[in-house]
N, C-alpha and C positions, 0 to 999 in steps of 0.2 A: 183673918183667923179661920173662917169657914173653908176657904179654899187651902189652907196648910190641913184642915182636919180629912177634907174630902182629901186630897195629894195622899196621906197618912193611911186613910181609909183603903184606898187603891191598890196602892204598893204592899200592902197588908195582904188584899185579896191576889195579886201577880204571884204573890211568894209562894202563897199556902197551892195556888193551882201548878205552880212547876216544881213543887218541892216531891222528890221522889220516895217514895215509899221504903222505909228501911229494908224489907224483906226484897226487892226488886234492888236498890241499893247493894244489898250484900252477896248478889246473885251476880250483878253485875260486876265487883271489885272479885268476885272470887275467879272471873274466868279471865278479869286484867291480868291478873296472879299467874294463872295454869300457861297461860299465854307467854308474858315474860318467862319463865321456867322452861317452857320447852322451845322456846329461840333458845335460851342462852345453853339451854343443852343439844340441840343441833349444830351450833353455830362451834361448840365443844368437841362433837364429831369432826366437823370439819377441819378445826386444827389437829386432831389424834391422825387425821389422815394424812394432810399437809405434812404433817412432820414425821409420818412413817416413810412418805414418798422423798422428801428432804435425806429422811437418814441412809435408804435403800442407792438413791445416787450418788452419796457421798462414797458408800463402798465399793463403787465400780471403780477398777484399776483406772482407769484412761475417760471417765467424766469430768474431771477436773480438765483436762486438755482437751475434750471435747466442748464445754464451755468457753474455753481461751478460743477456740477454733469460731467459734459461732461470731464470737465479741472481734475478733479479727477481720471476720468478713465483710459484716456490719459498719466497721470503720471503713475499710478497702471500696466497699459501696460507695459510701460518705465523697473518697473523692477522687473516684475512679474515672466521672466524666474530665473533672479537671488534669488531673493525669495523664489521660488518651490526648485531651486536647494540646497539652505542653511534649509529649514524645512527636505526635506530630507533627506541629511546628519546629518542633527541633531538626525532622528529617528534611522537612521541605528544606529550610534553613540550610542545611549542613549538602543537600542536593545542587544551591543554588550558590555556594561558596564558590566556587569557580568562574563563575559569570558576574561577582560582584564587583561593584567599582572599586570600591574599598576591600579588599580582600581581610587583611589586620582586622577593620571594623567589626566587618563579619564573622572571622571566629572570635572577637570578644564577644557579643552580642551572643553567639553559642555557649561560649564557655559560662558566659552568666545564666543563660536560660538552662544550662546543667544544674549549678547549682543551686537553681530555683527547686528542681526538678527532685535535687536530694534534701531539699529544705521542707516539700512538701512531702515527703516518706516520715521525716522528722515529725509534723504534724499528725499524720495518722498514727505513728507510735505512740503520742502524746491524747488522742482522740480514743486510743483503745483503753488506756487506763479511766481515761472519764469514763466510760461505758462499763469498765468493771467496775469501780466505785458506785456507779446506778443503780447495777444489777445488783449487785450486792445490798445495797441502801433499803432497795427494793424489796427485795426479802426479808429480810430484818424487817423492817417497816408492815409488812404480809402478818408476820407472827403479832405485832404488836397490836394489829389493830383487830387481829381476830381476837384476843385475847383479853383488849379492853371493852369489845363490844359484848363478851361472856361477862364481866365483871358490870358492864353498864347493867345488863336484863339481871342479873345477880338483884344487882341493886334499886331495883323498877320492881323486881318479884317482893323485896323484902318491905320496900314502903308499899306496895297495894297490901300485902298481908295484915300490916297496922290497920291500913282501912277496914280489913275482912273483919279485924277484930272487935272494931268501935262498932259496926252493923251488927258484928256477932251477939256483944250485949246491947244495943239497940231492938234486936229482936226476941230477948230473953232469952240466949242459948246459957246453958249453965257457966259457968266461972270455972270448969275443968276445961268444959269443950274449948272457948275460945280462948283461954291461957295453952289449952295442950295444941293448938291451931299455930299459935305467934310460936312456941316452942320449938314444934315443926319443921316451921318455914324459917326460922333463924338457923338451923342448925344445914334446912336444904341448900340455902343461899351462901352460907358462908363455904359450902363444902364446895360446890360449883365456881365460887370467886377462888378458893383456894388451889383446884382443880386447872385452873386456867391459867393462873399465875406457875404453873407448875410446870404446864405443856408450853405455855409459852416464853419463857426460861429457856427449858429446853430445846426449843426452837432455836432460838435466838443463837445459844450455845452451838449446835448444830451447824449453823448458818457462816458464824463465823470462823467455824474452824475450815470446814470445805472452802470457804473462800480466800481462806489463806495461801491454799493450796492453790486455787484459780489465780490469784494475782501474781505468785511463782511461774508458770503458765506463761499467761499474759509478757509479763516485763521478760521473756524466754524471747518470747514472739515477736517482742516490741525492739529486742534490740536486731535481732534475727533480720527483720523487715531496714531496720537501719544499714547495716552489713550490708546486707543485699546491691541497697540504695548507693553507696559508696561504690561498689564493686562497678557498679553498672556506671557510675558517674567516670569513673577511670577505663570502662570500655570507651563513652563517647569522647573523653578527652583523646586516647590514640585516633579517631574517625577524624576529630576536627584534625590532628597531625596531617595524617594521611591526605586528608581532604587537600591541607596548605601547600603540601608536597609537589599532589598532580596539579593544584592550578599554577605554582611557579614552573612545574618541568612544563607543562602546556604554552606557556605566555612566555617563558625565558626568565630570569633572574632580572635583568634591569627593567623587564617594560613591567614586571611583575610589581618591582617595587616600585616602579613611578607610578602606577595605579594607586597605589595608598598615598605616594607621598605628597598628596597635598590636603590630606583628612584626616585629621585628628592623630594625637602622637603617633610617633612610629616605635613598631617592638626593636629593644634593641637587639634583642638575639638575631632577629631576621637582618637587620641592619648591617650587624656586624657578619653574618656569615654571606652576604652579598661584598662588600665592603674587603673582606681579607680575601678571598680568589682575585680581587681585581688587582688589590695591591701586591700581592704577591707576583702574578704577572708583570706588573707595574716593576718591580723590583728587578725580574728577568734582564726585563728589555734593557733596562738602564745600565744593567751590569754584561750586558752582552756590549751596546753602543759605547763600552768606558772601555772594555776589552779593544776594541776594532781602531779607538782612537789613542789609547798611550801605548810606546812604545814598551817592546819588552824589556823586561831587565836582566833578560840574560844574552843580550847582542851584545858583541866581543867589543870593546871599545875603540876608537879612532884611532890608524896611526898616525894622523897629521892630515 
């Protein structure tokens, strides 16, 4: 019992020596107040700014496609070292066509490493839109949260004000002052949240309309870079031609073909245009040797 009364006694005296003085109290919740207030009205500037400089690029004729241009590069980056490494592979490859065993093997092995090569063009066209949907996200995202953190100190100004008010008649201020005090700062707070909600709308609005225009742009760019990729894939297909050409005039047609022909199927096209010169010839001879052995049929007939 004695020790619940001394525990009691204690905690009594702890309380009364950190309990802080209403007037020091209402000193202190009044500068929590001015504090939140003038964040959320700086932080209020910097979206009025934000979204002047938002509104002033969207009216430049050719920022919309200077945007596409940046968001293009940026992907073209992404996988340019892979790129360089599959073009020159490709040339070593397509250098080294002539000396392989396999000739046939060899330009498959090309022609598939082509179409590796426009499968990854396909990839960075599909790499630029993710990156305009970022940028964008991003933006958007920019106005929101400047916008909420205005609304946050809005709302931090207006419950310290409650406090200013209960210290206000804690310390005897008259019943004008601290009602006309909360009156005030409800009116400050609400105007500031309303403010923000306003700017950052507009933002918002803003944001998506230019980047409607940017994604036009983009998928312009996107398919542009595709083309491109095609075009240049139907250059290296004539090279691997060409390529197949000089290693058969080089080697001859038959040793040409018995170099592939014991690896892996053989093209018929080549097959066959090996295959009909021979027979064709083939057909010469036979028709010349049929000639030299029957008789004609226009020798006069026997007279006995």
């Amino acid at each position: 019992m004695w020790a619940l009364l001394l525990l009691t006694s204690f905690v009594q005296v702890v309380a009364q020596s950190t309990t802080v003085p209403p007037q020091v109290a209402l000193e202190e919740v009044q500068h929590e107040y001015e504090k939140a207030l003038k964040q959320g009205n700086e932080t209020l500037k910097e979206l009025q700014k934000w979204l002047e400089g938002i509104e002033a690029s969207a009216a430049k004729q050719d920022e919309a496609d200077n945007v596409a241009s940046k968001i293009q590069h940026e992907a073209e980056e992404d996988f340019s070292d892979q790129k360089e490494s599959m073009l020159s592979d490709f040339e070593k490859k397509l250098g080294d066509l002539s000396k392989a065993t396999d000739p046939y093997m060899a330009a498959e092995e090309l022609k598939k490493l082509s179409k590796d090569i426009v499968k990854l063009a396909k990839k960075q066209a599909k790499e630029m839109k993710k990156k305009y949907y970022s940028l964008r996200s991003e933006e958007k995202d920019k106005a929101q949260d400047m916008m909420q953190a205005i609304q946050k100190d809005a709302h931090m100004a207006m419950k310290t004000a409650r406090k200013v008010e209960h210290f206000g008649r804690k310390v005897g201020q008259p019943e004008a002052e601290y009602e006309g005090n909360i009156g005030k700062a409800e009116k400050t707070t609400e105007g500031l949240s309303g403010r923000a909600e306003k700017y950052g709308e507009k933002a918002e609005h803003v944001v998506e309309h230019f980047f409607e225009k940017v994604e036009d742009k983009v998928e312009d760019r996107g398919h542009q870079v595709e083309k491109e990729a095609k075009a240049k894939a139907q250059e290296r297909a004539t090279k691997i031609h060409e390529a197949m050409e000089k290693a058969q005039s080089s080697s001859g047609p038959v040793a040409f073909f018995l170099r592939g022909a014991n690896r892996g199927p053989l093209d018929p096209e080549a097959l066959l245009s090996l295959l009909l010169p021979a027979t064709g010839f083939a057909m010469l001879g036979l028709a010349f040797a049929w000639g030299r052995r029957t008789p004609s049929l226009n020798m006069p007939p026997s007279l006995g």
